[in-house]
C-alpha positions as CSV (number, residue, x, y, z in Angstrom):
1,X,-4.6,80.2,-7.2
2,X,-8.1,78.9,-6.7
3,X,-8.0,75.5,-4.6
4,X,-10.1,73.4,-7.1
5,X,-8.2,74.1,-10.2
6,X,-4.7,73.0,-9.5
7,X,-3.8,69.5,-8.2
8,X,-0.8,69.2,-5.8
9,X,1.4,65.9,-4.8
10,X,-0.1,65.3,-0.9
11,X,4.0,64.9,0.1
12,X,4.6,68.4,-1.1
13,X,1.4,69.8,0.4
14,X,2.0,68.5,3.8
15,X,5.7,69.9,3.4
16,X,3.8,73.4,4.6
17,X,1.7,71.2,7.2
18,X,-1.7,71.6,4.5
19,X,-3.6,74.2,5.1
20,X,-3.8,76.3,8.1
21,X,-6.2,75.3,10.3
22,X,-7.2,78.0,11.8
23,X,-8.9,79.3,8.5
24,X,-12.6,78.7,9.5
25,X,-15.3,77.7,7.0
26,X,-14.0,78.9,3.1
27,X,-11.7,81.8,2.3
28,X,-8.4,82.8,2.1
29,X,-7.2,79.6,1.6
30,X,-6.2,80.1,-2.1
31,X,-3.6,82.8,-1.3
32,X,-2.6,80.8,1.5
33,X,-1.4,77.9,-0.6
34,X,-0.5,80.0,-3.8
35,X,2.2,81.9,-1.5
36,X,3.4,78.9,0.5
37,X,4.0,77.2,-2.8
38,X,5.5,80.3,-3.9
39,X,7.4,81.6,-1.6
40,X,8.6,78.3,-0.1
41,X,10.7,76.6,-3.0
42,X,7.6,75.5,-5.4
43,X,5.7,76.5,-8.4
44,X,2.6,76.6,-10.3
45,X,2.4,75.3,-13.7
46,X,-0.2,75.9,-15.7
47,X,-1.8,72.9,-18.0
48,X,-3.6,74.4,-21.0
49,X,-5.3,72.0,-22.2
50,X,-6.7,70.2,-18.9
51,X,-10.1,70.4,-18.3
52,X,-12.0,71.2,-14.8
53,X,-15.3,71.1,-14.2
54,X,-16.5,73.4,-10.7
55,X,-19.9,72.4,-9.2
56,X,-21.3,74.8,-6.3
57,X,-24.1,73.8,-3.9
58,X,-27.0,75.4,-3.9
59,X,-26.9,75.7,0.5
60,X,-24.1,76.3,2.8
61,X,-23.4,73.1,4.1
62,X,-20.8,73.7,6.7
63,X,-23.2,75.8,9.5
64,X,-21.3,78.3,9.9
65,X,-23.5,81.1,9.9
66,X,-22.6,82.2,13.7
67,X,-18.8,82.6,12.8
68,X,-19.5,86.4,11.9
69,X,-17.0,87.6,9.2
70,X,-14.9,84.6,8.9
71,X,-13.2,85.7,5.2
72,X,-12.0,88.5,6.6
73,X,-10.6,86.9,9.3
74,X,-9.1,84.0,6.9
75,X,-7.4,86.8,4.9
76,X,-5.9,88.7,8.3
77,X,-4.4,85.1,9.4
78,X,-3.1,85.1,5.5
79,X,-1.8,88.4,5.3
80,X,-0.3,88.4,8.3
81,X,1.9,85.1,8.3
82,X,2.8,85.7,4.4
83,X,2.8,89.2,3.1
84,X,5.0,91.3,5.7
85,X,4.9,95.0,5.6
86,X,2.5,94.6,1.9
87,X,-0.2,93.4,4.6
88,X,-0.3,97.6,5.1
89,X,-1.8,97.9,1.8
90,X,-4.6,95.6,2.6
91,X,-5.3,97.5,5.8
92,X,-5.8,100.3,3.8
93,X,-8.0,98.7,1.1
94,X,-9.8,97.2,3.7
95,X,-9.0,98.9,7.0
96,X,-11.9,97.0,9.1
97,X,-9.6,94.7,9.1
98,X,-7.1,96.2,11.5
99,X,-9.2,95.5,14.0
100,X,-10.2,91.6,13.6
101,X,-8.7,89.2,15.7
102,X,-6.6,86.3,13.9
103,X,-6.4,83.9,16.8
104,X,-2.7,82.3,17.2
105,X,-0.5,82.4,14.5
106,X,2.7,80.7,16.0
107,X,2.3,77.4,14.2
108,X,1.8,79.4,10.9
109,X,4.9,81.7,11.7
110,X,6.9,78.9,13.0
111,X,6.5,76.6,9.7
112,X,7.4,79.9,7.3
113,X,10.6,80.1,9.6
114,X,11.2,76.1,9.6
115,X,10.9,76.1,5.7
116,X,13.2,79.5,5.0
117,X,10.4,80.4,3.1
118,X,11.3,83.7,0.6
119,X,9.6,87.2,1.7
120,X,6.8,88.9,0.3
121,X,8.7,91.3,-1.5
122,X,10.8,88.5,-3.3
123,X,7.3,87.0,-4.3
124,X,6.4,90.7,-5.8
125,X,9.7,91.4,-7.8
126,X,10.4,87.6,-8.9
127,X,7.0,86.0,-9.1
128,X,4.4,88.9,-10.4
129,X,6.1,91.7,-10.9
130,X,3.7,92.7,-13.3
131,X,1.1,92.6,-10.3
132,X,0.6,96.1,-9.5
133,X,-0.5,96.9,-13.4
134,X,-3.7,95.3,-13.4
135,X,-4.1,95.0,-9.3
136,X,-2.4,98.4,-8.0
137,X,-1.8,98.3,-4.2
138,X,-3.1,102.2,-4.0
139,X,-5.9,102.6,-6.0
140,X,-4.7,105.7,-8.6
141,X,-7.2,108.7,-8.9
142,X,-9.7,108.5,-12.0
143,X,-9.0,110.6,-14.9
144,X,-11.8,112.6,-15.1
145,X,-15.3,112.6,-12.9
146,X,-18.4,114.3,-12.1
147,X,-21.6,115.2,-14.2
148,X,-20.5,114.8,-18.4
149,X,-22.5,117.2,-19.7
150,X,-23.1,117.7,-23.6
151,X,-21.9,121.6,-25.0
152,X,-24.4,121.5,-27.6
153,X,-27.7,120.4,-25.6
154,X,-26.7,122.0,-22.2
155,X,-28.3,118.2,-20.7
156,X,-26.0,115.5,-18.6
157,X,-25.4,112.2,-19.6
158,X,-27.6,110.2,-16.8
159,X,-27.9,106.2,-16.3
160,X,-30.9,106.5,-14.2
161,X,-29.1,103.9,-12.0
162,X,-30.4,101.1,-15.1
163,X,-28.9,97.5,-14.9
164,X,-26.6,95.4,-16.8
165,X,-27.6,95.4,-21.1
166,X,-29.4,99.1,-20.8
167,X,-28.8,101.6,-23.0
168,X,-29.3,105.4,-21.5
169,X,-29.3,109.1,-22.7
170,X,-29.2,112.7,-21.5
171,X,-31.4,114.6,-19.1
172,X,-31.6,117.8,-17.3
173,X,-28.1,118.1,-15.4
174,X,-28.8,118.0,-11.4
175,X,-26.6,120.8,-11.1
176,X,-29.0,122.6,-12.3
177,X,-32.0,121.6,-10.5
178,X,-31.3,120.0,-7.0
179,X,-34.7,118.5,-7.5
180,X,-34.7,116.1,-10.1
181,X,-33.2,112.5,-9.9
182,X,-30.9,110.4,-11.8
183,X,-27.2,109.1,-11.7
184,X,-24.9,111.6,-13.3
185,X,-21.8,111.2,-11.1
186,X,-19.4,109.1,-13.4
187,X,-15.7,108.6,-13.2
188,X,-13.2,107.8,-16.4
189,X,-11.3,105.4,-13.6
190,X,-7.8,104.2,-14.0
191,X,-9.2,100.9,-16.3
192,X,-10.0,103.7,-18.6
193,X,-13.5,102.6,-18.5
194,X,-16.3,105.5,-17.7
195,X,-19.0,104.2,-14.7
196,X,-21.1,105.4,-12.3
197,X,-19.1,105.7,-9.5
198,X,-19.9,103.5,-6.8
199,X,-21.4,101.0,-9.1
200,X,-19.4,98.1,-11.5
201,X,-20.9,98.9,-14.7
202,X,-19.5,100.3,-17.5
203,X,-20.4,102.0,-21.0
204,X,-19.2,99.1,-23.6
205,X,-19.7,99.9,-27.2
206,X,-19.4,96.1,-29.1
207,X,-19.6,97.6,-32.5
208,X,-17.6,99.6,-35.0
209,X,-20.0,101.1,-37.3
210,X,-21.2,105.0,-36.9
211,X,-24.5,104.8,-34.7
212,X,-23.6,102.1,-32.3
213,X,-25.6,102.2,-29.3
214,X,-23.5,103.0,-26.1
215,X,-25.1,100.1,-23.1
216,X,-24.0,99.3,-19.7
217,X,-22.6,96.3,-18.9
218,X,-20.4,94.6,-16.0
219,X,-17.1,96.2,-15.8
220,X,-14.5,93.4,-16.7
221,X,-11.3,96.2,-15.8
222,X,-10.2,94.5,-19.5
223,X,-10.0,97.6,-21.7
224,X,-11.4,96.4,-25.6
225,X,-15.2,97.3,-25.7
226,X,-14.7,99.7,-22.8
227,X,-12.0,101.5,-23.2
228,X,-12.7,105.3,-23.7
229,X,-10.3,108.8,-23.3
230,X,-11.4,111.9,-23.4
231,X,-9.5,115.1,-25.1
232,X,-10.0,118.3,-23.2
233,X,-8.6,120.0,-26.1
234,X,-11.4,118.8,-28.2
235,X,-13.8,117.8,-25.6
236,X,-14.4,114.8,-27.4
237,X,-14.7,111.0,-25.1
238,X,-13.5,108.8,-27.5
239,X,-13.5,104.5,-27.6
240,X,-10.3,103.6,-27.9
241,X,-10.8,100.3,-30.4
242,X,-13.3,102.2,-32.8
243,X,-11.9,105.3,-32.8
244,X,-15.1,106.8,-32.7
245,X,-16.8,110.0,-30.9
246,X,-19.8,110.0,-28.2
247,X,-22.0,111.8,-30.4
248,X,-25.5,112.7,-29.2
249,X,-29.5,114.0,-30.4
250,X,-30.5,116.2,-28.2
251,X,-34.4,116.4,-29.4
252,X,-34.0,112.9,-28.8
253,X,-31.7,112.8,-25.8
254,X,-30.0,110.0,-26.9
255,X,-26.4,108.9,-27.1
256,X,-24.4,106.6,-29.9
257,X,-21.1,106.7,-31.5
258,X,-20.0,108.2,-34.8
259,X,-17.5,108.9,-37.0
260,X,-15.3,111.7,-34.9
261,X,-15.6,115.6,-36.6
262,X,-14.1,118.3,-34.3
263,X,-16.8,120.6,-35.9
264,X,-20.1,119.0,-34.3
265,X,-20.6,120.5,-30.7
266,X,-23.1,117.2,-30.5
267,X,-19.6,115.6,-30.0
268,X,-18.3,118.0,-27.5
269,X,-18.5,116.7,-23.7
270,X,-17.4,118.5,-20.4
271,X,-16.2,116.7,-17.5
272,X,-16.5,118.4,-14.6
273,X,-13.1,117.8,-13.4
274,X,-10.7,116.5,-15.3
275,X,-6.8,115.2,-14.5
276,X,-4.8,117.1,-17.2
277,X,-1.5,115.6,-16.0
278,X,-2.6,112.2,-15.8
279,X,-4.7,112.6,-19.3
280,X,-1.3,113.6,-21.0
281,X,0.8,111.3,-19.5
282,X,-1.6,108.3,-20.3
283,X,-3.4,109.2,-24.3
């Protein structure tokens, strides 16, 4: 829970002893409370019709700019004293973390005991169990990746490594010449959405109509406008709310959707590797 949009009585907060103090600066500090509250006997009830308002500085003012990585070293102390062997699957997220030093955790260890506060694994199967759908532990494999190349025009699909709001088309596919440039390494991840990998943007398609244009635009991990599959039967990448094709021009080298025809090799698009057991399973 994020500290400044829940309120909490000050006798039941300093049940837990507050926050730990050994959390430097900002950080870590809203898992912290969200699984002592949690895991210790409480809850977190959600008002829907309060109203919060956030205001940031513009400045750090707490000068901490010597304390090196300090969030990561908040989240060790957290993961440590409240998450039990799941701490592993941080470490593997993140492993630079195996190596950061937490400082002394007795008082935090000691107050979890004190309180017979529940494990981490009660807090997974009774509190979010649905957790692992939308925030997997293990990242799972993409569906398809590599260069997307269209059957008809023998070109790529390339995003020219364009921001946020751009729109983008087809080139001449870097496997074939080593000397060109462009961004034509894309993954269809496990969000369903297709990006450049390494990047978090997203082809979103807002409309329904045949020639819609295909943009980029942050990757929200939400599904709706950017939700694609892709047949390898057909070879057709299809969005999943419009239900219609990538189609393409290839005098043009542009890209938009259309109404779907199994006939038009403008629709027909090849990975260039493709998860068949995952694709089944999934679409």
């Amino acid at each position: 829970m994020a500290g400044g949009l829940f309120a909490i009585s000050k006798k039941w907060f300093f049940t837990f002893d507050g926050y730990d103090e050994g959390l430097d600066v900002w950080g870590g500090e809203q898992y912290e409370l969200s699984f002592k509250v949690w895991q210790c006997g409480g809850r977190i009830v959600d008002a829907p019709c309060s109203r919060i308002g956030h205001i940031y500085r513009k400045f750090n003012p707490f000068g901490a700019f010597g304390a090196g990585d300090y969030v990561s070293r908040n989240h060790k102390r957290v993961a440590e004293t409240w998450m039990d062997e799941y701490k592993n699957f941080v470490y593997k997220r993140l492993p630079h973390m195996k190596n950061i030093q937490t400082g002394d955790l007795k008082k935090q260890i000691d107050i979890r005991n004190s309180l017979k506060c529940q494990s981490f694994k009660w807090f997974m199967e009774n509190v979010a169990p649905d957790m692992i759908n939308y925030y997997p532990p293990v990242i799972p494999p993409p569906y398809a990746y590599g260069e997307i190349r269209s059957v008809e025009a023998n070109f790529c699909i390339d995003t020219k490594f364009r921001p946020s709001q751009s729109n983008f088309g087809l080139e001449t596919c870097q496997s074939s010449n080593k000397d060109i440039g462009g961004e034509q390494n894309f993954e269809l991840t496990w969000h369903k959405d297709i990006r450049p990998k390494s990047r978090n943007v997203c082809w979103d398609v807002s409309q329904s109509s045949p020639n819609s244009p295909v943009l980029l635009f942050e990757c929200h991990g939400m599904h709706g406008n950017q939700e694609f599959k892709y047949n390898p039967k057909t070879l057709q990448i299809i969005h999943s709310i419009s239900k219609l094709c990538l189609d393409s021009n290839k005098d043009r080298k542009e890209i938009y959707m259309n109404n779907c025809d199994i006939k038009m090799d403008s629709q027909k698009w090849q990975f260039e590797y493709f998860n068949l057991t995952m694709i089944q399973h999934d679409f």
